[in-house]
Residue, then its C-alpha position, 0 to 999 in steps of 0.5 A: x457071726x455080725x460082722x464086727x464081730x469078725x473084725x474084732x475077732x481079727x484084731x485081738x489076735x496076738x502074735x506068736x514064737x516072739x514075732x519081729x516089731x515089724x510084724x507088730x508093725x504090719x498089724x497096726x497097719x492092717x487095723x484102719x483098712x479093716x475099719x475102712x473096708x467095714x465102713x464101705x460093707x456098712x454103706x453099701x448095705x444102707x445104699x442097697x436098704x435105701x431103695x426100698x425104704x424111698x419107694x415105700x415113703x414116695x411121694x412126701x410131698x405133691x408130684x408136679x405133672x407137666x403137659x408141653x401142651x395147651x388145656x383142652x388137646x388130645x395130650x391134656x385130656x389123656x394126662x388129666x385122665x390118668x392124674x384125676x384117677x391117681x389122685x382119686x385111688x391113692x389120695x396122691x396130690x398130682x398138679x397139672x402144669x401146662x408148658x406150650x411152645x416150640x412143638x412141646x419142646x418147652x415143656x419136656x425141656x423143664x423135665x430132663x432139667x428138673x431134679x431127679x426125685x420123682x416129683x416131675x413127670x412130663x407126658x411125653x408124645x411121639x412130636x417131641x420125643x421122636x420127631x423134634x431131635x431130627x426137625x430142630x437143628x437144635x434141641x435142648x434135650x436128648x431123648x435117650x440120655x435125659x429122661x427115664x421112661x416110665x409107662x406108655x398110656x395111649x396111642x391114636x390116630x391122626x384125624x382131618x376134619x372140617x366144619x360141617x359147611x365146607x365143600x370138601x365132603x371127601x380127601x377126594x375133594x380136597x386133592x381136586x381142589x388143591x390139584x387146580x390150585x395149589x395152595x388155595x387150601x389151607x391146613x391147620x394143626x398143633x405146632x411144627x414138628x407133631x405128628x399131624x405136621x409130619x403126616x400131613x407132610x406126608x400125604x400131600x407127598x403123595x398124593x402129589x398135592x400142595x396145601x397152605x400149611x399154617x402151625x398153631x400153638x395149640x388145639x383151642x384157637x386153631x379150633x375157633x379158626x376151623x368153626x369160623x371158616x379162617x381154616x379149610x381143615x386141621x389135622x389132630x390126634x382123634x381125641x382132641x377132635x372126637x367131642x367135636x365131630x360127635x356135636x357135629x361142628x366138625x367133619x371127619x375126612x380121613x384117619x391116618x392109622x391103617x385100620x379104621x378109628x374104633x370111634x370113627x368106624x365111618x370114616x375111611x383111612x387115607x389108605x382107603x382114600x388112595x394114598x396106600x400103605x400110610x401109616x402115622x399114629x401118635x403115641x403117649x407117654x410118661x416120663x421122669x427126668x433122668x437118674x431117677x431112682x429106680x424104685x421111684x419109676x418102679x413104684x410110679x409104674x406099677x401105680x400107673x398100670x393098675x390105673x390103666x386096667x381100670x374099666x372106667x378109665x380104659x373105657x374113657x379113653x377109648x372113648x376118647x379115641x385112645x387106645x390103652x397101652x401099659x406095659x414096663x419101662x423097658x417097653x416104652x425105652x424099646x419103643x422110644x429107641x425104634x422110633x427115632x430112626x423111622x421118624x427121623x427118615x420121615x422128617x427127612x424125606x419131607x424137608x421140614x427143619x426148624x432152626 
């Protein structure tokens, strides 16, 4: 029986063995809280309803994406990848928006602000969503409480690289050479707070050296200084400097994942190189502001997974020196949760703060 049905059927009830007024009465009163309790069976069920009927329509209109970096580094690439591919299997309009600054906390701020309706997404990174909450004394944002994770996509190494004239042919010679003169060699990577920061803190603990560091705002004018001498070594994830060390313009000295680069098989691990047991890998990932619908984030999941499954794109950022990822939203809110404790002792133990 439709359910108004069955509060007519309740209504037209008439009363029995000459009732009271006041029985009369209670009926009267009893009409309007079955009306009321129809109308919220009514709007629940539209609610319930809504959630596939959005995800069917999404996206009405162009997805703005934001990369809290430069154009040209290693998160550019791996989120132009994915957008371009996107665009080209499903005729979605998806508009890069490069937002540098402050370690990448300018751009993923504009995120957690941004309205919660699908139409921005941040590609967001291990720096700025594990390792900034414990390096700013202030942070715009809160990791687990204003996004709503979507996918990760990738994950690689941390690459040091010189220019192919430089005297320092191994880690080794680097160590000797700062060991002598603290200071004397200079350091360069992607702004204060990412994951070359942090690990180059790291191995110079160490290896008991002291290396002039000097923060850049992002990949392309660090790269001019590096080929121009201005800089002895910058450290970057292995997309960001595979072309290079492919064209021979830069030298790989050490990776700092525990295994060898696929991309990089000749170039050893800082492990190898005597610092053991370390360990510093740069993740990526997607991210929508929080309170996103979850058929949205369902439906951008979904897509963005078979994308990743596509050979040419898997290939491509393999190429790159990125491993594909993948995998749920519950994943990657896994991964985030277990990520800021050890980062945060990471940043801890280094000293670093940024107020």
């Amino acid at each position: 029986m439709p359910l108004k049905s069955c509060f007519d059927t309740a209504e037209n009830l008439q009363p029995h063995n000459n009732e009271t007024d006041t029985s009369t009465m209670n009926s009267m009163t009893q009409r309007p809280i079955r009306r009321m309790a129809l109308s919220l069976l009514l709007a629940a069920t539209a609610f319930i309803t809504a959630a596939p009927v959005m995800a069917q329509t999404y996206p009405a209109k162009p997805i703005r994406f934001i990369v809290p970096f430069p154009p040209g580094g290693g998160t550019d690439l791996i989120a132009r990848t994915v957008a371009q591919k996107m665009s080209d299997t499903l005729n979605w309009t998806i508009i890069i928006d490069n937002r540098p600054g402050a370690g990448g906390n300018l751009g993923v701020d504009a995120v957690a602000k941004a309205a919660p309706d699908g139409y921005t997404l941040v590609m967001g990174q291990t720096s700025n969503l594990a390792i900034n909450p414990t390096l700013y004394s202030k942070l715009p944002y809160e990791p687990l409480k204003d996004f709503a994770p979507v996918v990760l996509v990738s994950s690689a190494p941390i690459v040091m690289a010189v220019r192919v004239q430089s005297p320092f042919k191994t880690f080794a010679d680097v160590m000797a050479a700062s060991k002598q003169k603290p200071k004397s060699v200079t350091l360069g990577y992607s702004g204060n707070g990412t994951v070359a920061h942090l690990a180059s803190e790291m191995a110079q603990g160490i290896a008991g050296i002291d290396l002039q560091h000097i923060p850049y705002k992002g990949a392309a004018q660090a790269m001019t200084d590096l080929v121009g001498g201005q800089i002895d070594i910058y450290a970057s994830s292995v997309p960001t400097l595979l072309g290079q060390i492919r064209n021979q313009k830069l030298r790989a000295l050490v990776v700092t994942s525990a295994k060898r680069s696929e991309q990089l098989p000749d170039t050893p691990t800082l492990a190898e190189a005597g610092l053991k047991g370390f360990d510093a890998v740069t993740w990526f990932g997607i991210l929508a502001p929080a309170g996103t619908p979850e058929a949205i984030v369902k439906t951008l999941n979904t897509e963005i997974n078979k994308v990743l499954r596509l050979p040419d794109v898997a290939a491509k950022l393999k190429a790159e020196g990125g491993e594909t990822l993948g995998g749920s939203p519950e994943q990657f809110s896994a991964l985030l949760k277990s990520e800021l404790p050890r980062w945060s002792k990471i940043v801890k133990a280094s000293g670093a703060q940024i107020d």
